[in-house]
Every structure is written in C-alpha cells, then in structure tokens.
N, C-alpha and C positions, 0 to 999 in steps of 0.2 A: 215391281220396280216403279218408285215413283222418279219426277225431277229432281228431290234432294240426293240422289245415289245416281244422276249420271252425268258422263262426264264434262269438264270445263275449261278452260284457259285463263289462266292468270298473266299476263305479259307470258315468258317465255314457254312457261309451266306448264303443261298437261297433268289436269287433275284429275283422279278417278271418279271422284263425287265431290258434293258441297258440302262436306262437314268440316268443321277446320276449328284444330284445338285453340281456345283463346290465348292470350298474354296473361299466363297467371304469374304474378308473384306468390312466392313462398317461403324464400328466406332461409334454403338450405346451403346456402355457399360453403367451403371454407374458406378460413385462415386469407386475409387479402383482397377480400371478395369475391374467389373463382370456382367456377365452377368443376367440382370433384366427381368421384365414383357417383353418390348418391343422386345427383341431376343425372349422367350419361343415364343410367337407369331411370331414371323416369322420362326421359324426354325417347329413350330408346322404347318401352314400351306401349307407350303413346301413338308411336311410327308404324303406319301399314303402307303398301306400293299403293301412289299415287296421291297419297294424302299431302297437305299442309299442314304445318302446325308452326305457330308463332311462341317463338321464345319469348321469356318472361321480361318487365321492365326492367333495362338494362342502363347503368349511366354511364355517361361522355365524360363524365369529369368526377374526382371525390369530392365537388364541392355540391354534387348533385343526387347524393346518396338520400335520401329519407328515410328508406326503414333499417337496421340494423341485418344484416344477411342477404341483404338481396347484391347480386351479380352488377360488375363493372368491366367495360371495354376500354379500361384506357391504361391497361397494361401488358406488357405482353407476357405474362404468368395467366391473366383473364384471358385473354386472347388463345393462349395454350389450350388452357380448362374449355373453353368454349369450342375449339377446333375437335376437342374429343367426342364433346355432344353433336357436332355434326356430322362427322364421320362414323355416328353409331346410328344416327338417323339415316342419313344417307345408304346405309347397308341394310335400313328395311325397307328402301326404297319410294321412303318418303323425303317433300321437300322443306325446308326450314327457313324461317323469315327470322331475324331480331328485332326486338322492339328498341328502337334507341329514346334515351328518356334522360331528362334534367327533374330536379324535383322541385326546385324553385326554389318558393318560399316553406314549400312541406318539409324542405331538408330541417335538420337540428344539431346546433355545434358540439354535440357529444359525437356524431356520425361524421364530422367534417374534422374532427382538430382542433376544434375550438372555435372557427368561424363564424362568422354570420352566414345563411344561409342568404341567397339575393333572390331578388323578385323584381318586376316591374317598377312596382311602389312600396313603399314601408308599410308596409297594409297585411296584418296577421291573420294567416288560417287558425279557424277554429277546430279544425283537426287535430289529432293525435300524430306524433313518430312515434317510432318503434326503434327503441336505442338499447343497447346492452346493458345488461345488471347481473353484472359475473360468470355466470354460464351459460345464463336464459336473456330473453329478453323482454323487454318492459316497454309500457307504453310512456310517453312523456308531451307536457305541452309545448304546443308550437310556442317560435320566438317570431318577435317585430324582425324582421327581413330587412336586410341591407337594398335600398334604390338603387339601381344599374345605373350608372352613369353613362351616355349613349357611348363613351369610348370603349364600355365594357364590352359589349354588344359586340363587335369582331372576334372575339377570341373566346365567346361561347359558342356562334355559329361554327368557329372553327374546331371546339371540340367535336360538334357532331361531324365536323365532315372527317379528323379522321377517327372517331365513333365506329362511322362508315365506310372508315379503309381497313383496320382492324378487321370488323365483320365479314369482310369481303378475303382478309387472309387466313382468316380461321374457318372458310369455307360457307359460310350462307350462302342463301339464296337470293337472297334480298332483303333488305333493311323494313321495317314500318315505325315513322316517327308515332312518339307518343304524345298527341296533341290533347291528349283528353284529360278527364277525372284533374283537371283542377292542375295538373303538372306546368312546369312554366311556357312551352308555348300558349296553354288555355291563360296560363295569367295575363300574357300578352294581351291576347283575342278580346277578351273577356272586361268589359268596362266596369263592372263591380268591383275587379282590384287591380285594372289598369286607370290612372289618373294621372298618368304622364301629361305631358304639355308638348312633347318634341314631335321627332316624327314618326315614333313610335309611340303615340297617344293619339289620343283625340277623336277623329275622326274612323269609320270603320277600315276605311284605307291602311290609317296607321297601325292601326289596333294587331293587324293583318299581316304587319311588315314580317316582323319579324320569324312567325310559321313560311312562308314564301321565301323570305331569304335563307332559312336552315333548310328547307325543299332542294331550291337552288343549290345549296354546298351538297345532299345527297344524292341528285340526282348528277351532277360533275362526278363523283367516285362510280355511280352505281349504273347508269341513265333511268328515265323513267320508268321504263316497264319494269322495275324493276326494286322500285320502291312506294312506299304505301302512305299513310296517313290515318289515324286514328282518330275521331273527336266524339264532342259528349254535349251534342244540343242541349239536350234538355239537362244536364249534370248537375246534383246539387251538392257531390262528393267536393273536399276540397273548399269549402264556403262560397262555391263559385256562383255568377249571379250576371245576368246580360237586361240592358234594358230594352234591347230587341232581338232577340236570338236568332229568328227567323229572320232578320236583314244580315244580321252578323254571320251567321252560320252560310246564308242564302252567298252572299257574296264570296264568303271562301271556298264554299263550294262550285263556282262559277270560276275562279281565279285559279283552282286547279288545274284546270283541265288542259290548262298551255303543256302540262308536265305530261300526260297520257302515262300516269303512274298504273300500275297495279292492279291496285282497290284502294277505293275510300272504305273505311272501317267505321261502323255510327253504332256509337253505345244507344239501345234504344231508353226510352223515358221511364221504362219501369224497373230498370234496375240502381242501387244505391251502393258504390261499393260492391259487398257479397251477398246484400240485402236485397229482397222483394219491396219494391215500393206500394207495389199493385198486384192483385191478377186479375187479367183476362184483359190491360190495358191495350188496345191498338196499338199495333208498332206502326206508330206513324210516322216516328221522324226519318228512316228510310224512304217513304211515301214522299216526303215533302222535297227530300234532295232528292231522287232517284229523275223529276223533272228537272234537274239544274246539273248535277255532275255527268257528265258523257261515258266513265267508264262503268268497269265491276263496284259493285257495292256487297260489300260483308258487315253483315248486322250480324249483335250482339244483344246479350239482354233476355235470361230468362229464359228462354227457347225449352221443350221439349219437342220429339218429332213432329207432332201436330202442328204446331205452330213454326215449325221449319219451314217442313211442305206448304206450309200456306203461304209463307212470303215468297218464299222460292215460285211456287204456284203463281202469283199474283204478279210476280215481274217486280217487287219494291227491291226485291234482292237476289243475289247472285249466291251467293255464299253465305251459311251461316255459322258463326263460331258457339262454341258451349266450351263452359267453364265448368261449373261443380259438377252435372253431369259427366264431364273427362276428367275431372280429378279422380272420380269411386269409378270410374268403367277404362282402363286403361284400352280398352279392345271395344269401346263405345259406337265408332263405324259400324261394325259387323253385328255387331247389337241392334241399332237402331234397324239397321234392314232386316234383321231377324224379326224383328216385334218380340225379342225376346226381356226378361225381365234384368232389372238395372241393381248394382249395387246403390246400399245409400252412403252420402258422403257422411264423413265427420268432420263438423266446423271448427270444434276444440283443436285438429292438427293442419289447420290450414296455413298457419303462418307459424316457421319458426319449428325446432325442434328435428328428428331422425328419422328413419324409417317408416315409421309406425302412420299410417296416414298420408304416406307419400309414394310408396313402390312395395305396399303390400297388399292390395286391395287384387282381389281373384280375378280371372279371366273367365270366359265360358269356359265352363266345364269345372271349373276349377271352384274349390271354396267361398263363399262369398263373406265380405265382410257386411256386417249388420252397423 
C-alpha cells in the first residue's frame, strides 16, 4: 500500500484513494447532444466505491459546442441523459464531478447553426473542429471568431451558472470549470489571444476577470467545496500562448483561494492534447502552484503509477487523474494496486464512433483487448 491507494478528502467527499478518472471527451452522445445507453455504460464501469471520476467537457450553451458529439447542459433532455449517468455511478458508489466548458473560439458554425463562434478577440485557433460529415465525423478549419462585446459577457457567465444548476439537478457532485486547453476562459487568461482594451484585457487582473467571475456564478449554485478549476500553464493545445505564465497562472492561482474550492486541476507540461510532448519531463507545474494555491491539487498529464506515487509522494499533489490509461483499463484502480498488467488503448476509437473502443475493453480476469 502505497500514498496513491489511501484515502482522502475532497471538500465533502471521502475518497478511497488518489486515482481519479480524467475529463475525457469522446463524442458519443446522441441525437441533441445527450447522453445515452452508451456513456451510462462507460462512465458506469469506470465507477468503484470511493472513487471520483470527472465527467467529460460539457457545454453551457450551443454556442459553445466545438467538437461534433460531445455532451451539452443546457437542456433538460441533457440534463435527463446525464441524471442517468450519475445514478449509475452513484450505485457503484463512486463520486461524479462535471466538467462545465465553453469552447470559445474552438467552436465552428457548422456545430452552432451557422454562428460565429465568439472569443475574447477576432484572433483564430490554429486548431481543428470536429463537425459532422453524414454519419461520421470530420475534422474542419477553425473560423476568425466573433469579439465579445463586454455586454456580452453577463449572459455567458450566466450560462455557466445555470450550467451549474442543471448539474446539480441531474445529481452531481460537483461542478469543475474547464479553464484549460485553450477553452474560452484560457482565451480570457491568456494574453496571446486576449488583446482586449477593457476590463477584461490588459492587465493580469483583467485577463483574470472573467474565470473569477464564472467561479463566482458557480460557487452561488454549488458553494466552494464543491466546485473545482482546471488549467493548463504550460498549454500549447488550442494555439494558446502567455507572455509570462508563471505571473499569470501565479496570480490566479493565489486569487482562488478566497473560493476554498475542491481542487485546482494542472494539466502538467508534458502532455499536448492526447499527445506525449516529452518523457520523463518533471512535473513541475504542480510544484510551482502547489506554493501559491492553499487547497488539494489534482495533476494531470501522462502519469503511470510510478510517476503517480511520486508526486503524490512529494507533496506537489493530492490527487492524480489518467486518461488513456482509464480509457483501456475500465477497472484501472484495482489494477494499479495490483501491479497487475494494463490493457493497451486504441487511439483510432478515441473520439467519435460506438462501442468498439469505448465499453468493450476487459476487466481483470476477463479478455483483454490488444
């Protein structure tokens, strides 16, 4: 028994150990954007007593869609769909966060209606959407983004808060904004595609505003302990780009702490997307906040158990999330403390498409996919 297997507290939460599934998108919704059979099953197998696991990017509004299939709160058919996932979680006795998420400028008017998709600034990701092409989906280039006018700015903060009321009727546990990978609070943050003038530009203060005041709207629905924060210092997903990250990142991470949220969530530096940037990079940006934010910290980024127990070990973090390692291991917890041996994922059914790659990967004991 090492520190990643025992157990923790998350604001209300008793945890049984530190493994905690990421925010994965995948893009198996149906028809609406909601989620069906096929999520309740995965997000059900995924669930042991005591565990977290953080539902996938979820948007506050269709204007905030970016990939074609992924899951929306701002219906109550989603709202439905998503009350069934947590009540199938909840009966293995695990706890459930959602990720609340705008896409910003990543959105694409094929996913919107025909929209422009808005952002901070007219300022294009170099990124791909993922928008439909008949029955499958297709990648497509970003559009120059619609500038928010600062009147617009009320009535997106107000989609998350009730984002945040929705999640809290369809049974979560608690919310975790999705501040990272280039999404529009990062554009905010972020002075490489925020060039605002107002008061939400400029200065780091401004830059700031607007992640603090969506905080604000969900911490009024949720209270603090009870909702979370994601970001991505070092992030190069999303064309995103800071000219001091460590001041920028240093300071919102000091400005959280009035909230006594959760966990802060830090994408570490070595991952891109679903991509390896590096191996064997330090996860230092854990290290760098872990002086500045007061609560739990849950890094991301690469992780297998070695590298778990060592941050866990080290004190840079509290909690560690895996991604592709929990996509191929549905029963991945009891694995890792096994030291027993891991399915491998396949990257071809990561995004998009049925079964196959989603809720059919073995358990112990059971067949393994290759």
């Amino acid at each position: 028994m090492t520190e990643l297997f025992s157990p923790t507290q998350v604001g209300p939460l008793h945890l049984a150990h530190r493994i905690v599934l990421a925010p994965l998108t995948r893009l198996r919704t149906e028809a609406g954007d909601v989620p069906g059979d096929l999520m309740v099953e995965y997000y059900s197998q995924r669930a042991s007593n005591g565990a977290l696991l953080i539902a996938e990017a979820t948007s506050v509004s269709p204007l905030g869609i970016a990939y074609a299939g992924a899951p929306g709160i701002y219906t109550d058919a989603q709202m439905a769909g998503w009350k069934r996932v947590t009540e199938a979680v909840h009966a293995k006795g695990a706890s459930l966060y959602l990720q609340l998420w705008h896409g910003g400028r990543q959105a694409h008017p094929d996913n919107t209606g025909g929209e422009l998709p808005v952002a901070p600034s007219a300022i294009r990701s170099e990124e791909k959407s993922v928008i439909r092409a008949g029955d499958s989906i297709a990648e497509a280039e970003q559009v120059v983004p619609r500038a928010l006018l600062i009147e617009d700015i009320p009535g997106i903060i107000d989609e998350f808060r009730r984002g945040a009321e929705r999640a809290k009727a369809a049974g979560f546990d608690g919310v975790e904004l999705h501040g990272a990978n280039g999404y529009l609070p990062d554009q905010f943050l972020q002075d490489g595609s925020n060039h605002r003038e107002d008061a939400y530009g400029g200065s780091i203060e401004n830059r700031a505003r607007f992640t603090l005041e969506v905080l604000d709207a969900l911490v009024s629905v949720w209270g603090g302990d009870r909702v979370a924060l994601r970001i991505s210092p070092s992030g190069q997903f999303g064309s995103m780009s800071d000219s001091n990250p460590s001041a920028t990142f240093g300071y919102l991470a000091r400005a959280i702490n009035r909230y006594g949220l959760a966990y802060l969530h830090i994408v570490e530096p070595r991952v891109r997307g679903a991509d390896d940037l590096e191996v064997n990079v330090p996860a230092v940006a854990s290290k760098a906040l872990r002086n500045v934010f007061n609560g739990p910290i849950l890094a991301a980024g690469g992780f297998d158990r070695d590298s778990a127990e060592q941050i866990i070990a080290t004190g840079d973090a509290d909690l560690v999330a895996f991604g592709r390692l929990f996509i191929a291991n549905p029963d991945l917890p009891e694995r890792l403390r096994r030291g027993v041996a891991l399915n491998a994922y396949n990257r071809d059914t990561f995004y998009g498409g049925g079964a196959e790659g989603y809720v059919d990967y073995g358990f112990l004991n059971e067949e393994v996919v290759a």
